[in-house]
Every structure is written in structure tokens, then in C-alpha cells.
N, CA and C atoms as an extended XYZ file, in Angstrom:
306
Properties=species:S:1:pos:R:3:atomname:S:1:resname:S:1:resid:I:1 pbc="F F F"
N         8.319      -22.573      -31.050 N   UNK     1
C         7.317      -22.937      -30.045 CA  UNK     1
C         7.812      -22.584      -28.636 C   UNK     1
N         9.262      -23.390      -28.331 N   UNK     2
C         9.404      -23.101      -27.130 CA  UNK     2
C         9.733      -21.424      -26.963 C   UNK     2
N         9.935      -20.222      -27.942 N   UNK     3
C        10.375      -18.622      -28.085 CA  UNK     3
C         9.149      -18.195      -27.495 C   UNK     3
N         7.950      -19.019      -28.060 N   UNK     4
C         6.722      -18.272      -28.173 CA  UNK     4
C         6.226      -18.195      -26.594 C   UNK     4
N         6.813      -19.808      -26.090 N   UNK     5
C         6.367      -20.215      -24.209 CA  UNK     5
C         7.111      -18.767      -23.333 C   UNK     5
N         8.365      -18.812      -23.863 N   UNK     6
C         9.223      -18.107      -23.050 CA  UNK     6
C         8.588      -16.790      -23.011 C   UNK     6
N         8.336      -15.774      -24.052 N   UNK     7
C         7.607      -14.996      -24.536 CA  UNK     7
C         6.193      -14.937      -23.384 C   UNK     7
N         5.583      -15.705      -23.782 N   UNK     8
C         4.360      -15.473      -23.063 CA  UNK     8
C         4.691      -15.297      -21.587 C   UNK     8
N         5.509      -16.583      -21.234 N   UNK     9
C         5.916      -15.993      -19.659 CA  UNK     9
C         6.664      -14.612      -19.058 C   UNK     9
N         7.134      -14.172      -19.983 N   UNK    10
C         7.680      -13.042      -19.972 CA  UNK    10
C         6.991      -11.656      -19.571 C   UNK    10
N         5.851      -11.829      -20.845 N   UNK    11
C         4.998      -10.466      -20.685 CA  UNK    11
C         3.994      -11.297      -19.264 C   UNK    11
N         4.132      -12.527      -18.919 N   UNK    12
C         3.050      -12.660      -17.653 CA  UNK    12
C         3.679      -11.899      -16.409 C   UNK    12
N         4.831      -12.534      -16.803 N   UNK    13
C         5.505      -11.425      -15.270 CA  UNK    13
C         5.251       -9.895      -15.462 C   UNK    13
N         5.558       -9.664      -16.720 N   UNK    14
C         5.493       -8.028      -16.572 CA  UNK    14
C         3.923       -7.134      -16.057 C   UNK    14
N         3.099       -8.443      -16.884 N   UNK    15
C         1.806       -7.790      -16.120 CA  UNK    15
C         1.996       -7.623      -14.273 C   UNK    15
N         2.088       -9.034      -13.977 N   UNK    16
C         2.275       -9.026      -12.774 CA  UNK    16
C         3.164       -8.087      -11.567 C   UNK    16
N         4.386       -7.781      -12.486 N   UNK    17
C         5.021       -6.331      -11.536 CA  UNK    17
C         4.413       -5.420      -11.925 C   UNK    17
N         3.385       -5.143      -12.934 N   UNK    18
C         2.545       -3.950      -13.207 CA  UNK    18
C         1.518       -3.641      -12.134 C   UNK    18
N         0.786       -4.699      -11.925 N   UNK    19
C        -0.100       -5.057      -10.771 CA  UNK    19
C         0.471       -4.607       -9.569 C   UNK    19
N         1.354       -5.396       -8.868 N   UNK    20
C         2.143       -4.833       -8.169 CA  UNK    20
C         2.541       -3.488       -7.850 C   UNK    20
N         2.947       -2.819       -8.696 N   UNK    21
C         3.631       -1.633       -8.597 CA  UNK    21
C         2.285       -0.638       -8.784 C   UNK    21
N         1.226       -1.169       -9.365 N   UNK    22
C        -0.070       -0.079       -9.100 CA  UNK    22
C        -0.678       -0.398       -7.568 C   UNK    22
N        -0.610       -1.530       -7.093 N   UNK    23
C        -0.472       -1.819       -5.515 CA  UNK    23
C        -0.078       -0.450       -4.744 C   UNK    23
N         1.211       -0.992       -5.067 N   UNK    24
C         1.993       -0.263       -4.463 CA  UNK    24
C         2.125        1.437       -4.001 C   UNK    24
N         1.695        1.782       -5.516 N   UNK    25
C         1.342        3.532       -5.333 CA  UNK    25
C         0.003        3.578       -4.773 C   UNK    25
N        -1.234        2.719       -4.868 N   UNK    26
C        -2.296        2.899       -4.167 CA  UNK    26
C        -1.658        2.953       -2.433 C   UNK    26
N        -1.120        2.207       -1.927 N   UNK    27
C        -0.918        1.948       -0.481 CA  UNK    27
C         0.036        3.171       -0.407 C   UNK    27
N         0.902        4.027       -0.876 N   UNK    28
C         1.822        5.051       -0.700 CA  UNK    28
C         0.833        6.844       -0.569 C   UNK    28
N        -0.357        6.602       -1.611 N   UNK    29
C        -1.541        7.283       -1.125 CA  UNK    29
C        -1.960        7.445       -0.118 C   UNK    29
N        -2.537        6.052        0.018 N   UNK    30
C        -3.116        5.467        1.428 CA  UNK    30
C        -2.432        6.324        2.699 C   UNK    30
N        -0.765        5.664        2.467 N   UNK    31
C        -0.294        6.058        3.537 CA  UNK    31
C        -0.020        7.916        4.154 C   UNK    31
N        -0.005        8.740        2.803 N   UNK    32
C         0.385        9.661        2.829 CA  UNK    32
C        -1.096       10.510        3.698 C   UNK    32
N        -2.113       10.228        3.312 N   UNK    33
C        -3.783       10.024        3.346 CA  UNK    33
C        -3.762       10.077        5.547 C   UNK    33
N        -3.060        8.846        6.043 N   UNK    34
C        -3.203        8.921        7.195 CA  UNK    34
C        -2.029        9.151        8.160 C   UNK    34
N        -1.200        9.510        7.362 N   UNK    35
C        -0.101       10.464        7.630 CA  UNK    35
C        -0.169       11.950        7.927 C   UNK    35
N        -1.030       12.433        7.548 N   UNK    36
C        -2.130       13.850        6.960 CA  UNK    36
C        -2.804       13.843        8.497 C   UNK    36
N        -3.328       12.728        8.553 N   UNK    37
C        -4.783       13.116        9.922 CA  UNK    37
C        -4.147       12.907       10.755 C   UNK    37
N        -2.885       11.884       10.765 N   UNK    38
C        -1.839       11.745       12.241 CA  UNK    38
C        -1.232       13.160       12.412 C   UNK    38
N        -0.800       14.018       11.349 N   UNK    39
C        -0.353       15.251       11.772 CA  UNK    39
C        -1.913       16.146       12.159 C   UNK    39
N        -2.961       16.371       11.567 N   UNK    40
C        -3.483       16.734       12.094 CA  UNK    40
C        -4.617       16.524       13.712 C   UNK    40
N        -4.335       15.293       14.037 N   UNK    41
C        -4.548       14.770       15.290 CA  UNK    41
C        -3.616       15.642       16.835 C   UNK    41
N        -2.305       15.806       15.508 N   UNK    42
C        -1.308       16.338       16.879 CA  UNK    42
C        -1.901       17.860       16.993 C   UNK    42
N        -2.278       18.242       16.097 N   UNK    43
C        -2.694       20.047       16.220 CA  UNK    43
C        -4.047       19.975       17.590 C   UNK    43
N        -5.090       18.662       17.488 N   UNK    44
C        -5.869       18.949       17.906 CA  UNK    44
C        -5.795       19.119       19.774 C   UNK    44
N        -6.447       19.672       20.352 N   UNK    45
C        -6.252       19.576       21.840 CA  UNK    45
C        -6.455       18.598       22.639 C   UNK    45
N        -6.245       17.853       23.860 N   UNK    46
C        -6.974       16.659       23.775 CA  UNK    46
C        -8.388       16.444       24.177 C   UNK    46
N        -8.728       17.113       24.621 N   UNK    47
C       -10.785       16.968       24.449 CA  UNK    47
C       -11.317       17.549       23.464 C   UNK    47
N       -10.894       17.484       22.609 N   UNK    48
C       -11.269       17.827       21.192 CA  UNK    48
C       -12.253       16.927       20.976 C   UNK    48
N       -13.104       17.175       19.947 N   UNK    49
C       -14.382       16.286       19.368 CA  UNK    49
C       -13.511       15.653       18.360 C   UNK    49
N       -13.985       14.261       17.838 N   UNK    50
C       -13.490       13.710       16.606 CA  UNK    50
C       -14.715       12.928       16.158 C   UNK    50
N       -14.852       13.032       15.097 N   UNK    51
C       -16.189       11.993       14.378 CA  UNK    51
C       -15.274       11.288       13.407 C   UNK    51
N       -16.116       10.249       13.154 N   UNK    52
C       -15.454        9.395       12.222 CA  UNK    52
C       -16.541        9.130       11.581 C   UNK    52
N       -16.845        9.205       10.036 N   UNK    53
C       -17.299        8.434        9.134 CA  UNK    53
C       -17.375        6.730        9.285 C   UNK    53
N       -18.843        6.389        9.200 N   UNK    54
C       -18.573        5.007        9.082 CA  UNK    54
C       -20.189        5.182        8.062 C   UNK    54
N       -19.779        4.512        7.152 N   UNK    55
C       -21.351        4.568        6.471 CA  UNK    55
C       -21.541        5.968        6.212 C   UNK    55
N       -22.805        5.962        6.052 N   UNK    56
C       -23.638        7.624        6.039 CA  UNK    56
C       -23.677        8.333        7.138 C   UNK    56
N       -22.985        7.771        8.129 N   UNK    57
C       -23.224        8.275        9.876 CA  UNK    57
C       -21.870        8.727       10.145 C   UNK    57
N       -21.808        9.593       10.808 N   UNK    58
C       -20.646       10.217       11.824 CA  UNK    58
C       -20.817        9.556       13.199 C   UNK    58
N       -20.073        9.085       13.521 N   UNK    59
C       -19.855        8.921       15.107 CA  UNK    59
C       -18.962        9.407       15.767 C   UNK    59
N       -18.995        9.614       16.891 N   UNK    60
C       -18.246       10.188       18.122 CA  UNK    60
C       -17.273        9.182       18.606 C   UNK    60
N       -15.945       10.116       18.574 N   UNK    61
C       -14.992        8.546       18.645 CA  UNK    61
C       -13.971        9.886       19.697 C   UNK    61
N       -13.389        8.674       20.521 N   UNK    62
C       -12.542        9.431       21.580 CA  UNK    62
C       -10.888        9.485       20.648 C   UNK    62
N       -10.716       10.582       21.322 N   UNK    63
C        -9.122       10.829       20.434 CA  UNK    63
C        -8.312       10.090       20.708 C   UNK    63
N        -8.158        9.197       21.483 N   UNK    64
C        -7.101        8.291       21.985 CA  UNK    64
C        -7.534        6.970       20.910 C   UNK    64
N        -8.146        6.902       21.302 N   UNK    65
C        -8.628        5.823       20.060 CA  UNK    65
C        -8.704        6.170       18.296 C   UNK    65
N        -9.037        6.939       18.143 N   UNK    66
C        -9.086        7.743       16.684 CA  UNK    66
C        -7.057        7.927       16.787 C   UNK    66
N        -6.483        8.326       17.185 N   UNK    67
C        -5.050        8.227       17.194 CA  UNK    67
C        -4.345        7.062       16.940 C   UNK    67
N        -4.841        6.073       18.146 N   UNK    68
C        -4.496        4.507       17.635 CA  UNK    68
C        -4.742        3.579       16.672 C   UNK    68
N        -6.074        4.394       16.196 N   UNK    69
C        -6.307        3.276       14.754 CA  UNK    69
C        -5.548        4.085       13.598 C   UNK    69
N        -5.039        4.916       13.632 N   UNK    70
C        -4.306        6.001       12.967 CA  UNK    70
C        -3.203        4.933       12.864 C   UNK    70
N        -2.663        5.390       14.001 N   UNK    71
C        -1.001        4.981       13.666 CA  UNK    71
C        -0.842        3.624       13.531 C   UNK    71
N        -1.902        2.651       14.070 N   UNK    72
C        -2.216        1.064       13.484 CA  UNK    72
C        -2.192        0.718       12.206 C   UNK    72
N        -3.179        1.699       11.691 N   UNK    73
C        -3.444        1.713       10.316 CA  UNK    73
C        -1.741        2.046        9.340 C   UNK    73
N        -1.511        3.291        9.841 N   UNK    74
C         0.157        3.312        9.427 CA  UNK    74
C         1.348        2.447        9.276 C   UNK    74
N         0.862        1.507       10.300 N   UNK    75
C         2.402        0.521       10.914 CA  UNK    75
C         1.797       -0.797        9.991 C   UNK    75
N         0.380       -0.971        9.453 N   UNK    76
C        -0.395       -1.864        8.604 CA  UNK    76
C         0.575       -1.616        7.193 C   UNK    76
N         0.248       -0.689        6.600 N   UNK    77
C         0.474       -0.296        5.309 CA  UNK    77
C         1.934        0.174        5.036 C   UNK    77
N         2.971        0.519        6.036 N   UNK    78
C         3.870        0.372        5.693 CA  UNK    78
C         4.635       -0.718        5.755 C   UNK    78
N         4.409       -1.996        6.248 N   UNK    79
C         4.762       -3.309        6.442 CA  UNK    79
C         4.324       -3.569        5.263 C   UNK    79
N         2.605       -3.424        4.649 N   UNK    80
C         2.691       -4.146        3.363 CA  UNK    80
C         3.230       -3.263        1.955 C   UNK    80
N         3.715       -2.131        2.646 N   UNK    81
C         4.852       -1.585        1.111 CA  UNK    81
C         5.887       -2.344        1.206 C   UNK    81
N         6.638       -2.446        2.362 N   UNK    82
C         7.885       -3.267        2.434 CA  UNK    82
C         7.619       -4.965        1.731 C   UNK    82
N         6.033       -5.383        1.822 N   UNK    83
C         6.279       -6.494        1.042 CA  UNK    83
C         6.128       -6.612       -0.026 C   UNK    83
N         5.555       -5.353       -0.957 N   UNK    84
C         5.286       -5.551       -2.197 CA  UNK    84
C         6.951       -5.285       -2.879 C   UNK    84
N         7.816       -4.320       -2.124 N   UNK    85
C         8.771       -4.257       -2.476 CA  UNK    85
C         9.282       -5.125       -2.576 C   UNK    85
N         9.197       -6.147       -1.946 N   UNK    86
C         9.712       -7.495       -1.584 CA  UNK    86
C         9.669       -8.115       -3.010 C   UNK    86
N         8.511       -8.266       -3.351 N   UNK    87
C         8.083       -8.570       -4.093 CA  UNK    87
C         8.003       -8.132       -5.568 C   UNK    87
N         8.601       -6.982       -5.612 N   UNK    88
C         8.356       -6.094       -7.165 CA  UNK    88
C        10.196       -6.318       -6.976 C   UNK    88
N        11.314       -6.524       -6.500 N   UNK    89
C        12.784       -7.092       -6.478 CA  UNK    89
C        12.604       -8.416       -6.995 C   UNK    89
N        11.644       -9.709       -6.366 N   UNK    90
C        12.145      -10.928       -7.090 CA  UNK    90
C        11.120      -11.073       -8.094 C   UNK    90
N        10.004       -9.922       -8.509 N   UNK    91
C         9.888       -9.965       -9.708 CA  UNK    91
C        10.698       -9.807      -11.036 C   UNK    91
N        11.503       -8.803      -10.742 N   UNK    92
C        12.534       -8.030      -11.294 CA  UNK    92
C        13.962       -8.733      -11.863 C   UNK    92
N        14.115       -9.881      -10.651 N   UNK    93
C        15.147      -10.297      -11.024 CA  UNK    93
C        14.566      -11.609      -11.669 C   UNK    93
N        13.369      -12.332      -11.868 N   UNK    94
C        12.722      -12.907      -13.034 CA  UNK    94
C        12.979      -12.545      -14.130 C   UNK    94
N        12.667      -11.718      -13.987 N   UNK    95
C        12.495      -10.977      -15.069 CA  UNK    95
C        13.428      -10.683      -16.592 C   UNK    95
N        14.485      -10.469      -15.124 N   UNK    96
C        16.163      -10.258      -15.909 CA  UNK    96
C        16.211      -11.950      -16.324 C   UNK    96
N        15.990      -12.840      -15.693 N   UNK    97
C        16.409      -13.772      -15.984 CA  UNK    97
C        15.584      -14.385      -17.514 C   UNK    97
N        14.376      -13.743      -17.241 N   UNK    98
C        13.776      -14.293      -18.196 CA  UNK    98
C        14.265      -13.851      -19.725 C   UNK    98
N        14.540      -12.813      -19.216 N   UNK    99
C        14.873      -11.683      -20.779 CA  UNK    99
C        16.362      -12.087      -21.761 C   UNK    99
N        17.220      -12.881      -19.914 N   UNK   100
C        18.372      -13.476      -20.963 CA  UNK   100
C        18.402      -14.904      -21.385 C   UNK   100
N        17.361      -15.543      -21.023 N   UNK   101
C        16.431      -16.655      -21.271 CA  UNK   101
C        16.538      -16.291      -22.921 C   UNK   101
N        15.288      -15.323      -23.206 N   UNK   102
C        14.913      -15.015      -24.001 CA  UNK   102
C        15.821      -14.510      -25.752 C   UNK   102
């Protein structure tokens, strides 16, 4: 009974760093994604046109601003890789613990 508890908690964590770690490569996308338009922001001149998608509409967005939500957006998503990492380590070492639990 109690093999079967341990067991179950076991594979719960593993789902859970699974979760995690598919997190994780989504936001490494993400980041690579506006990493891409921050380099291509630098090519552009600075009175350059920029539209932004919002909805079905394009709008007219000034480059200084289209830059800053850029690199906002960047300094966002690499803070929350650093916490999933955070987080996929003391999954990990659960984990271990659980397994010699087990």
C-alpha cells in the first residue's frame, strides 16, 4: 500500500517536471521569436514605419516604442526561464529523493 502511495507520487512529480520542461521550451521559442525582431529592429532606420498586429488590424506604432516592448518582453521571459529552471532543479532533486524512497 504504502509502495503503491510512493509510486503514485513519484510518476506525479514526473508529470509535473514534464509540464514544466514543455513550459520551458515554449518560452525559449518565445524568446528566440523576439530576439529575431530585436535584431531586426536594429537593421531598421529610425523613421522607419513599424505596424504591429493587434487583432485583424495593423497599427502604426513608433519604433521607440515597438523596441521597448521588444526588449521588455525579452527581460519578461528570460526571468521566467530562470524560474522554471528554478524549478525543474527542485523538481529533480524530489525526485532523486523520491526514487531512493522508492
Amino acid at each position: 500500500q504504502k509502495l503503491e502511495t510512493e509510486i503514485a507520487n513519484f510518476q506525479a512529480l514526473q508529470k509535473e517536471f514534464q509540464k514544466v520542461v514543455q513550459s520551458r521550451t515554449q518560452l525559449e521559442s518565445q524568446l528566440n521569436e523576439n530576439e529575431m525582431v530585436s535584431r531586426e529592429f536594429d537593421l531598421l532606420k529610425d523613421d522607419a514605419t513599424i505596424y504591429k498586429l493587434i487583432g485583424p488590424v495593423l497599427v502604426k506604432q513608433d519604433k521607440v516604442e515597438a523596441v521597448t516592448n521588444v526588449k521588455k518582453r525579452i527581460e519578461f521571459i528570460t526571468a521566467e526561464i530562470a524560474r522554471l529552471e528554478t524549478q525543474m532543479a527542485d523538481l529533480e532533486s524530489k525526485q532523486e529523493a523520491k526514487k531512493s524512497e522508492v
